[in-house]
C-alpha positions as a LaTeX table, in Angstrom:
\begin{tabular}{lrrr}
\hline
Residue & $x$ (\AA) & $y$ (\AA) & $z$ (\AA) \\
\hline
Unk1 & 22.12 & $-0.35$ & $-13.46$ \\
Unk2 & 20.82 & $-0.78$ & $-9.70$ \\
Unk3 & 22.10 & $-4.08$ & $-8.36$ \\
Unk4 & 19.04 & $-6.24$ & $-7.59$ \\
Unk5 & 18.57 & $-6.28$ & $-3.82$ \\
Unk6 & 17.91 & $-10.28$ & $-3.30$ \\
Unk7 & 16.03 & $-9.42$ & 0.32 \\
Unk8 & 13.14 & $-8.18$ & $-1.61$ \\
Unk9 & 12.62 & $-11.40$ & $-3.86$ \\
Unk10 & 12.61 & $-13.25$ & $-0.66$ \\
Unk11 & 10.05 & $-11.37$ & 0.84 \\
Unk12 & 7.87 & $-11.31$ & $-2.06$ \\
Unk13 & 8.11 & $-15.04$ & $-2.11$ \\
Unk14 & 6.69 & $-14.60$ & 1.16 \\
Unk15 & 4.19 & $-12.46$ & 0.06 \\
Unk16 & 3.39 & $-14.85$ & $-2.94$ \\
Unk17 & 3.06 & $-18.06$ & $-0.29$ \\
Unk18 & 0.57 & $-16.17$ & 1.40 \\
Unk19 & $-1.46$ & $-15.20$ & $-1.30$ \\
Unk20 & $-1.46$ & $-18.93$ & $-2.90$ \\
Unk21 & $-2.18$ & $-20.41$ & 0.57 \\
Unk22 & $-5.22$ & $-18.53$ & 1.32 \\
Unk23 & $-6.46$ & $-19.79$ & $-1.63$ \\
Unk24 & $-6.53$ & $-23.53$ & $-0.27$ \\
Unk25 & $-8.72$ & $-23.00$ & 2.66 \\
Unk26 & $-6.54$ & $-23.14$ & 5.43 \\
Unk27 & $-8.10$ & $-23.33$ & 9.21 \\
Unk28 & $-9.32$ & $-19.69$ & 10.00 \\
Unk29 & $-6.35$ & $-18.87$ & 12.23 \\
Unk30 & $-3.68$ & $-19.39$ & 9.76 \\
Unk31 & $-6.14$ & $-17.64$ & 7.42 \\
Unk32 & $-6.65$ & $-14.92$ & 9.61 \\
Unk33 & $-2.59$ & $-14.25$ & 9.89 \\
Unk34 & $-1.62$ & $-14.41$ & 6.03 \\
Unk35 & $-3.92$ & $-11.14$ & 5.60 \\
Unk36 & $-0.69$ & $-8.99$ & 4.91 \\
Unk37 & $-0.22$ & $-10.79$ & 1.52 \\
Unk38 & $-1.22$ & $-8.90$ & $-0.96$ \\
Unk39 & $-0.34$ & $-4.97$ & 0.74 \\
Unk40 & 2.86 & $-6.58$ & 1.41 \\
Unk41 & 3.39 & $-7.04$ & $-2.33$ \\
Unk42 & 1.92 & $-3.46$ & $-3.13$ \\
Unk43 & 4.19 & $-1.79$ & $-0.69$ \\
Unk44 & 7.25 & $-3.62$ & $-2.28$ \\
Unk45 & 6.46 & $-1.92$ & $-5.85$ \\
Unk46 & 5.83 & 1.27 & $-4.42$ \\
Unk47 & 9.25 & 0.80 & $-2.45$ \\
Unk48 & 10.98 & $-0.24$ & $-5.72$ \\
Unk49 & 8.95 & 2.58 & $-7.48$ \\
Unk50 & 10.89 & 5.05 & $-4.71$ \\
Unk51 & 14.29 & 3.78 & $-4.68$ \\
Unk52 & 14.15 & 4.24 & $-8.61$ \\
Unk53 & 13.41 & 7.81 & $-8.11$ \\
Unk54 & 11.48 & 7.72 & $-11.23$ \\
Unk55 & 10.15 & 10.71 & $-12.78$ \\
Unk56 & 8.11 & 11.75 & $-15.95$ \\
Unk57 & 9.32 & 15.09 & $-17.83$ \\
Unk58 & 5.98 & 14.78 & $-20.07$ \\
Unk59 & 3.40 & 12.83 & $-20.95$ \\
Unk60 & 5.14 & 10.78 & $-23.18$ \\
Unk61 & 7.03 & 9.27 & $-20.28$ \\
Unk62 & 4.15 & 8.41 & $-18.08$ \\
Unk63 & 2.30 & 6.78 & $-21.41$ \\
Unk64 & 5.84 & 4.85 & $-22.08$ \\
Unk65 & 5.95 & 3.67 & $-18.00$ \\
Unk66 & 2.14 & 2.45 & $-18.27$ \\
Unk67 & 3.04 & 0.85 & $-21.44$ \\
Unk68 & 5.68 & $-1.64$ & $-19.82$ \\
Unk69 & 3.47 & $-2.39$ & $-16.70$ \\
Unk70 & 0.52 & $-3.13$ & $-18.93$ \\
Unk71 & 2.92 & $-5.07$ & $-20.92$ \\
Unk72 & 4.69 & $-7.20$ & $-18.30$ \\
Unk73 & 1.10 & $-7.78$ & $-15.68$ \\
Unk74 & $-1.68$ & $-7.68$ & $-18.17$ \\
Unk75 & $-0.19$ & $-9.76$ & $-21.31$ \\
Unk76 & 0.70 & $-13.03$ & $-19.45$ \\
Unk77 & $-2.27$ & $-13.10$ & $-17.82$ \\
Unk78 & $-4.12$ & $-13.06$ & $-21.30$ \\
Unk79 & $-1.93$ & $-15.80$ & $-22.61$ \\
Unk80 & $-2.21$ & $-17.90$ & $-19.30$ \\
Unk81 & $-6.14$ & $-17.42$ & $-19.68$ \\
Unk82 & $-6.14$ & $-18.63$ & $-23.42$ \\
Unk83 & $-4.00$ & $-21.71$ & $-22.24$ \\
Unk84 & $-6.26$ & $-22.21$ & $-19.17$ \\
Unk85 & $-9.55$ & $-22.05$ & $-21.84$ \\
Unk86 & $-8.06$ & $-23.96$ & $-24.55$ \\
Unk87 & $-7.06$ & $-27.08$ & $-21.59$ \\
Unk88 & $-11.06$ & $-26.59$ & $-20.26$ \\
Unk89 & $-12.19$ & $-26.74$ & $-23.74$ \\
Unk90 & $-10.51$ & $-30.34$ & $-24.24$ \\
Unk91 & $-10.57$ & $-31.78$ & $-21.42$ \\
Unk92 & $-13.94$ & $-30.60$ & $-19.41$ \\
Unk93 & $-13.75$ & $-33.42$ & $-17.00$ \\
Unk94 & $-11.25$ & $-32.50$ & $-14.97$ \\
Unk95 & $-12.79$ & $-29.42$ & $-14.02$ \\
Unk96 & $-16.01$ & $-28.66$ & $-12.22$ \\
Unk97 & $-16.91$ & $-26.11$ & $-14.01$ \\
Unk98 & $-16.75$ & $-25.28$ & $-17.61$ \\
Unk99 & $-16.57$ & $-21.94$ & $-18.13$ \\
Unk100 & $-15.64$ & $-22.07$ & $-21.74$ \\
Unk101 & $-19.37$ & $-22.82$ & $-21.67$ \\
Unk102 & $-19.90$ & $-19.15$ & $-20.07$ \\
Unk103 & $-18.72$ & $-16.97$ & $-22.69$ \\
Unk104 & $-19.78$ & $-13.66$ & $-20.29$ \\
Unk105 & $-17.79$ & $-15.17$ & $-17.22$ \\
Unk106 & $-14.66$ & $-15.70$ & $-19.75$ \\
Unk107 & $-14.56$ & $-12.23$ & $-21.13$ \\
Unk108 & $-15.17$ & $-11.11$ & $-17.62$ \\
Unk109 & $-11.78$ & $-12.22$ & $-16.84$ \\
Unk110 & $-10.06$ & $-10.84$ & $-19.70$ \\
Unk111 & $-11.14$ & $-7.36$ & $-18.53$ \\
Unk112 & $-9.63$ & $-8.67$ & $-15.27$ \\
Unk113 & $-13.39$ & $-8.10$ & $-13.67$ \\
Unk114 & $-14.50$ & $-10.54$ & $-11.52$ \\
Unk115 & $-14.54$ & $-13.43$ & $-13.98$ \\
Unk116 & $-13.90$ & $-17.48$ & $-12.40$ \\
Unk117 & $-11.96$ & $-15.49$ & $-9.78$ \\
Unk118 & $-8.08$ & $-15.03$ & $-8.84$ \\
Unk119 & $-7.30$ & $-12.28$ & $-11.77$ \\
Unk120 & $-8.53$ & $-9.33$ & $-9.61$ \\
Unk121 & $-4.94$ & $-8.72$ & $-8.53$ \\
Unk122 & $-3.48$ & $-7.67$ & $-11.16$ \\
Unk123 & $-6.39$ & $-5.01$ & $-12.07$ \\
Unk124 & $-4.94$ & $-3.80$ & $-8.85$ \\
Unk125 & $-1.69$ & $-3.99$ & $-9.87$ \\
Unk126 & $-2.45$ & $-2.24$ & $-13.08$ \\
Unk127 & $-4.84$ & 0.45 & $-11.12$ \\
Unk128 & $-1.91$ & 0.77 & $-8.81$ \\
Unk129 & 0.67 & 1.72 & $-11.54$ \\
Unk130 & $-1.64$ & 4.09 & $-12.56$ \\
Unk131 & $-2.41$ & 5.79 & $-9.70$ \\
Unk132 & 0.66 & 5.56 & $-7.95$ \\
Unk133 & 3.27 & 7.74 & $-10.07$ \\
Unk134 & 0.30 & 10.82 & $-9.70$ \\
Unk135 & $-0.52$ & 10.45 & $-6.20$ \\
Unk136 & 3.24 & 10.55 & $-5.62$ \\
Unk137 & 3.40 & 13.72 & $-6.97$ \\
Unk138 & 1.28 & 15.04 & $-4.20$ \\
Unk139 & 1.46 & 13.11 & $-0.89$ \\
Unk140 & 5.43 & 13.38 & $-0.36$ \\
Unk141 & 5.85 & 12.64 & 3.27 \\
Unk142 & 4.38 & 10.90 & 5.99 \\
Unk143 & 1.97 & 13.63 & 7.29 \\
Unk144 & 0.46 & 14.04 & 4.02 \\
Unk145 & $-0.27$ & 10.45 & 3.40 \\
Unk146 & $-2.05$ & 10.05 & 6.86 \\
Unk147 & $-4.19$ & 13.20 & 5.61 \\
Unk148 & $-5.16$ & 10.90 & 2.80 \\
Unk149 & $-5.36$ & 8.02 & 5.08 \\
Unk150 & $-8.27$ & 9.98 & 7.26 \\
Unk151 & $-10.18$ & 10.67 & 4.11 \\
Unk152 & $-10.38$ & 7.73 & 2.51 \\
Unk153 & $-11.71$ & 6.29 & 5.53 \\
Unk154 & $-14.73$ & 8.60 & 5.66 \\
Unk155 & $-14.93$ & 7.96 & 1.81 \\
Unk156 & $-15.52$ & 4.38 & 2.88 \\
Unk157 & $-17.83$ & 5.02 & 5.23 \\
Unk158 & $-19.66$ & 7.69 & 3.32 \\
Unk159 & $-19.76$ & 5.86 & $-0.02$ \\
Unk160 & $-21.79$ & 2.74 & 0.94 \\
Unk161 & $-24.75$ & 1.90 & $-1.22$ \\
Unk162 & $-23.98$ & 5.55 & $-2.53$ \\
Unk163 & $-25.12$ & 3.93 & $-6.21$ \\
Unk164 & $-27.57$ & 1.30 & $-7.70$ \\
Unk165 & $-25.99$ & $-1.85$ & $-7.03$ \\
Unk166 & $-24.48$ & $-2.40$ & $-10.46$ \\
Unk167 & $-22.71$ & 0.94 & $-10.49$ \\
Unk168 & $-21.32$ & 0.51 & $-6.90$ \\
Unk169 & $-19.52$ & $-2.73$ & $-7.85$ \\
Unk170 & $-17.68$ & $-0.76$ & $-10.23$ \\
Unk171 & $-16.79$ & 2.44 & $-8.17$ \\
Unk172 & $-15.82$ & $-0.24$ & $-5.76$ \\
Unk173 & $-13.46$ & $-2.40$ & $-7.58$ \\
Unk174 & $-11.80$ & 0.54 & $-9.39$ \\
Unk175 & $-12.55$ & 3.32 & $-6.64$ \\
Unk176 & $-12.24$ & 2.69 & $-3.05$ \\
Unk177 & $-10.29$ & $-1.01$ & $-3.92$ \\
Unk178 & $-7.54$ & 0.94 & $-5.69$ \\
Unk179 & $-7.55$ & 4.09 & $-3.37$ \\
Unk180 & $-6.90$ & 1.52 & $-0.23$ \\
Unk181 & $-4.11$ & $-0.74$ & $-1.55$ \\
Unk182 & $-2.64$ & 2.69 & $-2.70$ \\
Unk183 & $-2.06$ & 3.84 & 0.75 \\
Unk184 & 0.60 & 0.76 & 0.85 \\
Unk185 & 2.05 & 1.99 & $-2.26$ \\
Unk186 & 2.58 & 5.26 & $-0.83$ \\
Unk187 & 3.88 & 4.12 & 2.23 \\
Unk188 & 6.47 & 1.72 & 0.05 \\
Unk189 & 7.68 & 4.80 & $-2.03$ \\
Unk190 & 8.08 & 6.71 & 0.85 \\
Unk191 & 9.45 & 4.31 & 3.56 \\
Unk192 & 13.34 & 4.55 & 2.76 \\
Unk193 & 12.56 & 8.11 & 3.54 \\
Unk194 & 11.64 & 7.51 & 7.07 \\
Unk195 & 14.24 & 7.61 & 10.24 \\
Unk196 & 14.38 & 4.83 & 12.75 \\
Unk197 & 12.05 & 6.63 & 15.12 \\
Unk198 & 9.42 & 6.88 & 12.61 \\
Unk199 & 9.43 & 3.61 & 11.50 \\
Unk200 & 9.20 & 2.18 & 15.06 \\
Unk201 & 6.16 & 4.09 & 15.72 \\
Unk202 & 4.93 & 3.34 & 12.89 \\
Unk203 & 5.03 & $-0.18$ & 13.48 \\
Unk204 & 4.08 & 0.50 & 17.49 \\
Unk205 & 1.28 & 2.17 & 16.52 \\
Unk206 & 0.16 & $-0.24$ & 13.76 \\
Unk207 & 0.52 & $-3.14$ & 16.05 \\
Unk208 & $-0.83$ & $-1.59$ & 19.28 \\
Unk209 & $-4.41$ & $-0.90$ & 16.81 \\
Unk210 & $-4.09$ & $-4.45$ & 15.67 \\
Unk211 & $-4.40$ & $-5.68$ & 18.97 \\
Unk212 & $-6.94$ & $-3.28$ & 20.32 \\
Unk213 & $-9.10$ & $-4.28$ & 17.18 \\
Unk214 & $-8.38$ & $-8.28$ & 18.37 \\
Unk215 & $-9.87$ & $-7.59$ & 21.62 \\
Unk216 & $-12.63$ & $-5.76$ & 20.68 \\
Unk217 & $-14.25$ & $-8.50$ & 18.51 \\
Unk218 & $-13.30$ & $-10.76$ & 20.72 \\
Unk219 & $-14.42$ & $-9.68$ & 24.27 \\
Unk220 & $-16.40$ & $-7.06$ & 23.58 \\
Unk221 & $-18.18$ & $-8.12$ & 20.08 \\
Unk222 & $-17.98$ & $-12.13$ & 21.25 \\
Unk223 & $-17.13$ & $-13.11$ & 17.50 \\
Unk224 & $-13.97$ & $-13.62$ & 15.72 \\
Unk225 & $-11.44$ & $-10.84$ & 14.62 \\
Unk226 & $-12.18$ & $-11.66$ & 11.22 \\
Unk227 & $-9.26$ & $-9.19$ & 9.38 \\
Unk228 & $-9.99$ & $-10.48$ & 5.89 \\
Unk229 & $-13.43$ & $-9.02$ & 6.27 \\
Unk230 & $-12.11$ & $-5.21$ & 6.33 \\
Unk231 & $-10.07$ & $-6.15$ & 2.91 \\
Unk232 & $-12.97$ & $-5.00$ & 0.24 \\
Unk233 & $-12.47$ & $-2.24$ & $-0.06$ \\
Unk234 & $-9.16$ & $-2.74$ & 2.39 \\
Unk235 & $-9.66$ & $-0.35$ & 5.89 \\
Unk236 & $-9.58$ & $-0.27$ & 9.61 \\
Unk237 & $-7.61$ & $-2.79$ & 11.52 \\
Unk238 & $-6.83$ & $-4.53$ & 7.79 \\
Unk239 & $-4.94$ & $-1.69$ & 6.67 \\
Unk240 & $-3.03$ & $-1.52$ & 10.16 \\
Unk241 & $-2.08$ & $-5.34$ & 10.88 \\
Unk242 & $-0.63$ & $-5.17$ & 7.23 \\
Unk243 & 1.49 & $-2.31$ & 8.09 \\
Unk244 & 2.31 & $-3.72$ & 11.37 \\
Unk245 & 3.34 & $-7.06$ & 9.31 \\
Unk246 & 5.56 & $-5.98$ & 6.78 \\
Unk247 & 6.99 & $-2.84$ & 9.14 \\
Unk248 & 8.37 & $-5.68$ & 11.09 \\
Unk249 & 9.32 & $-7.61$ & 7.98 \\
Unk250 & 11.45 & $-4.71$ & 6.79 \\
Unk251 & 12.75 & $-4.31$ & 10.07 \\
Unk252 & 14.96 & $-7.39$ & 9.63 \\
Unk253 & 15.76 & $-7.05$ & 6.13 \\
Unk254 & 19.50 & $-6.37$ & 6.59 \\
Unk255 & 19.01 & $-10.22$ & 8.24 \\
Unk256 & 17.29 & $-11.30$ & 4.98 \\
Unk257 & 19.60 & $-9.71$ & 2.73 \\
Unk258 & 22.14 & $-12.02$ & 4.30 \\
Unk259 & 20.19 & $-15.26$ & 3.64 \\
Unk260 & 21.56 & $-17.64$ & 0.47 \\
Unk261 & 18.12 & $-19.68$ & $-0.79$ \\
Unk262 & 17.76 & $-19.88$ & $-4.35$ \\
Unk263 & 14.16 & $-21.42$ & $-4.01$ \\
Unk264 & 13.02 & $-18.34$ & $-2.65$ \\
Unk265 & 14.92 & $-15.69$ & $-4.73$ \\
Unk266 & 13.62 & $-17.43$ & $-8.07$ \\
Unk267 & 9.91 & $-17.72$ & $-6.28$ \\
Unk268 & 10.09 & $-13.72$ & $-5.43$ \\
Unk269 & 11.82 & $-13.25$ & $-8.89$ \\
Unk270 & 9.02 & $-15.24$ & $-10.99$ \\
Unk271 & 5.77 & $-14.20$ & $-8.97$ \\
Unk272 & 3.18 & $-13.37$ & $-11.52$ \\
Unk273 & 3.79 & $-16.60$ & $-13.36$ \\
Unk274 & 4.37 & $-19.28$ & $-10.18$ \\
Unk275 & 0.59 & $-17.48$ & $-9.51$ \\
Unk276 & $-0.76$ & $-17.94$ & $-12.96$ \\
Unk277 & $-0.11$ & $-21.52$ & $-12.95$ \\
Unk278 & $-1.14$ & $-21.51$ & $-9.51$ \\
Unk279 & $-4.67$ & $-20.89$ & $-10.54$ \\
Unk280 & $-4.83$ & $-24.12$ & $-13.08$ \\
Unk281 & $-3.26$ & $-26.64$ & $-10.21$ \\
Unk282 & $-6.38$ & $-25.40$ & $-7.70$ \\
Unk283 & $-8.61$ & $-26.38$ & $-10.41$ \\
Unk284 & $-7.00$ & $-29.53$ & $-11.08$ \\
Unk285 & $-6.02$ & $-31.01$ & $-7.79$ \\
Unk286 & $-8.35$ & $-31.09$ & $-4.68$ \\
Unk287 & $-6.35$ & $-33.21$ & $-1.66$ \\
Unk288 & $-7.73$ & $-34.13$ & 1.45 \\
Unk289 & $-5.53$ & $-31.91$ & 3.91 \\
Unk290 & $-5.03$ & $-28.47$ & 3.05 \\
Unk291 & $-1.33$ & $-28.20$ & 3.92 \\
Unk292 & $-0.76$ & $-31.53$ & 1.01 \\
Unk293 & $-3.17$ & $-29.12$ & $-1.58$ \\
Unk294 & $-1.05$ & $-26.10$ & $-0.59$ \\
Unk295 & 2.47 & $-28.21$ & $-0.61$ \\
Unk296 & 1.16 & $-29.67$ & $-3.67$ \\
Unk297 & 0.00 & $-27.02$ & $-6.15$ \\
Unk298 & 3.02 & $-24.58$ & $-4.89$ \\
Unk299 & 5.68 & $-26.91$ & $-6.43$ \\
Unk300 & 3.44 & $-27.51$ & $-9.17$ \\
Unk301 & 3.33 & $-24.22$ & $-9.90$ \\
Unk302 & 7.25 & $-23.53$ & $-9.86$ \\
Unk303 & 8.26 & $-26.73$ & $-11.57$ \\
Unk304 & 5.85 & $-25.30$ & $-14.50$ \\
Unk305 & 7.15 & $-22.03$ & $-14.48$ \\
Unk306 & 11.02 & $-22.76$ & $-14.08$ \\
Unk307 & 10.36 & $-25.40$ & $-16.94$ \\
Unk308 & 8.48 & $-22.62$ & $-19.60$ \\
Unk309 & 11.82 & $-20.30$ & $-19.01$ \\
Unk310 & 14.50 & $-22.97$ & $-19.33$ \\
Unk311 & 11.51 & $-23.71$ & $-22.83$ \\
Unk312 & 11.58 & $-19.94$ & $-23.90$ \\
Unk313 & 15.12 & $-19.52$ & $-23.30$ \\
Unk314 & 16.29 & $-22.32$ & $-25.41$ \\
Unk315 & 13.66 & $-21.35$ & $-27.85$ \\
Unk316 & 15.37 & $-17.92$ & $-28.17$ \\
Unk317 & 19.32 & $-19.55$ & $-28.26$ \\
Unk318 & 17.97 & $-22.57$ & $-31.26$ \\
Unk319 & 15.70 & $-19.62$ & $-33.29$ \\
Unk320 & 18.47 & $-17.01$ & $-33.12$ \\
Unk321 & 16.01 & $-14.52$ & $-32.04$ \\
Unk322 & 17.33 & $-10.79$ & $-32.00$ \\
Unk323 & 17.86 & $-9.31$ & $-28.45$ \\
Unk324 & 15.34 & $-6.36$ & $-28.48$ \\
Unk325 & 12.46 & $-9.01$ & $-28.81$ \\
Unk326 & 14.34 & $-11.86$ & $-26.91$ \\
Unk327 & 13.92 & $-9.18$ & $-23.79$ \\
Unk328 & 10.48 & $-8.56$ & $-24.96$ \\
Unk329 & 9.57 & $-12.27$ & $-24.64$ \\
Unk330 & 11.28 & $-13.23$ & $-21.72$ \\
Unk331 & 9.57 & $-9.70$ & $-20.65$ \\
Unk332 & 6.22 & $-11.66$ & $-20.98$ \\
Unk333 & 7.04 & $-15.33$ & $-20.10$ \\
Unk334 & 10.11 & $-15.13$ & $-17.79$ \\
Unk335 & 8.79 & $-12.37$ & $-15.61$ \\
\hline
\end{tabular}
């Protein structure tokens, strides 16, 4: 068994801090910079995805793989919703909206659809794992995937309004949404891959278009670089100041690797459930400064997460509970 490289939790912590402060309305700058978030945590499983080396010798494989990501992304998020429900159900007042009252809006985001929000991730996610093990099979190096780069750009470009409005939502959110974050993916599986020289241009490059794309809006379009604005579906200078981000992150991750904090090694280890409860705390607590709501519903959200696996773990030691479904629980609720 691979040792588990500790540098990676603590940059999907970082990844995972991003994602949860956007979410608190921070002043457009600081909004502005965390855009790398969510690519950041794509390209991570597509760089675990390489350094496995997986590979499927039939179909029975693949089905097997899809099984345990569906498992481990898609079945905590149906428990967490049920919890989140039942608590709106019985005590309405603390929210300002009831959506146990919009039956449509609540099935919306079981099917991980648009829903009361926040759950679109992890169709990504899923749509990600899908995707990602097939496209692999046929972009294997760097010139290929900038090939497939090029043409989903003029997909993007092409594609708009291609369908009745209802239909377009759809090829969006499972079409061009997936097809974009994929491109991190890609680049993640293929990154260890790359010499020093190409990852420096790669990042040169990335950063140089970032830049270019910063002055443009600003002294040639007169109006904010607004970055988060090119993330649905994610292209253009969105795509490239994520790459630029987390080339640079990765370029000091022998530094990383060296760093001792707990905190952020159980954070990066415990993601999908620190932003889970995430979700109920920004429904719950609304503080005057931004930095107290962020400060706020992030410790919230590990102090319930660390407390349901020190729960499930005892639960497991007093109930005796056989190992192949102790892993298959903690699998679920321990992340």
């Amino acid at each position: 068994m691979l040792e588990r490289d500790n540098s990676l939790d603590i940059i999907r912590s970082v990844g995972l801090l991003c994602i949860i402060l956007a979410h608190v309305n921070p002043p457009f700058t600081i909004f502005q910079i965390r855009n790398f978030d969510v690519p950041l945590m794509v390209f991570i499983s597509g760089y675990l995805f390489g350094n496995k080396n997986q590979t499927f010798k039939s179909i029975t494989d693949f089905t097997t793989y899809l099984w345990k990501r569906f498992f481990r992304l898609v079945v905590p998020v149906w428990i967490f919703l049920s919890i989140f429900y039942i608590i709106q159900y019985f005590f309405p007042l603390s929210f300002k909206i009831n959506y146990t009252q919009f039956p449509d809006i609540m099935i919306s985001s079981y099917l991980l659809l648009d829903g009361f929000g926040y759950v679109w991730i992890i169709r990504i996610f899923l749509m990600i794992a899908i995707l990602g093990p097939l496209f692999s099979k046929v972009i294997k190096n760097k010139w290929q995937l900038l090939i497939y780069y090029a043409i989903y750009e003029m997909v993007v470009q092409f594609s708009t309004d291609l369908f009745q409005p209802g239909v377009q939502k759809y090829f969006n959110q499972f079409g061009t949404y997936s097809l974009g974050f994929l491109i991190f993916f890609m680049l993640g599986a293929q990154y260890r891959n790359y010499d020093v020289r190409t990852k420096t241009l790669l990042f040169i490059i990335s950063a140089l278009i970032s830049i270019g794309g910063l002055i443009y809006f600003k002294f040639h379009l007169g109006i904010p670089f607004d970055i988060g604005a090119l993330k649905y579906p994610p292209h253009s200078f969105y795509i490239f100041y994520a790459v630029s981000i987390f080339s640079l992150i990765f370029c000091i991750k022998p530094t990383i690797q060296k760093l001792n904090k707990p905190i952020l090694n159980f954070i990066g280890s415990s993601t999908i459930w620190i932003y889970l409860w995430h979700i109920l705390f920004l429904f719950l607590i609304n503080l005057e400064n931004w930095y107290l709501n962020w400060i706020a519903i992030l410790t919230l959200s590990i102090i319930a997460t660390f407390l349901q696996q020190q729960l499930i773990n005892k639960a497991i030691n007093h109930f005796k509970i056989p190992a192949k479904q102790a892993k298959q629980i903690r699998i679920i609720f321990c992340s």
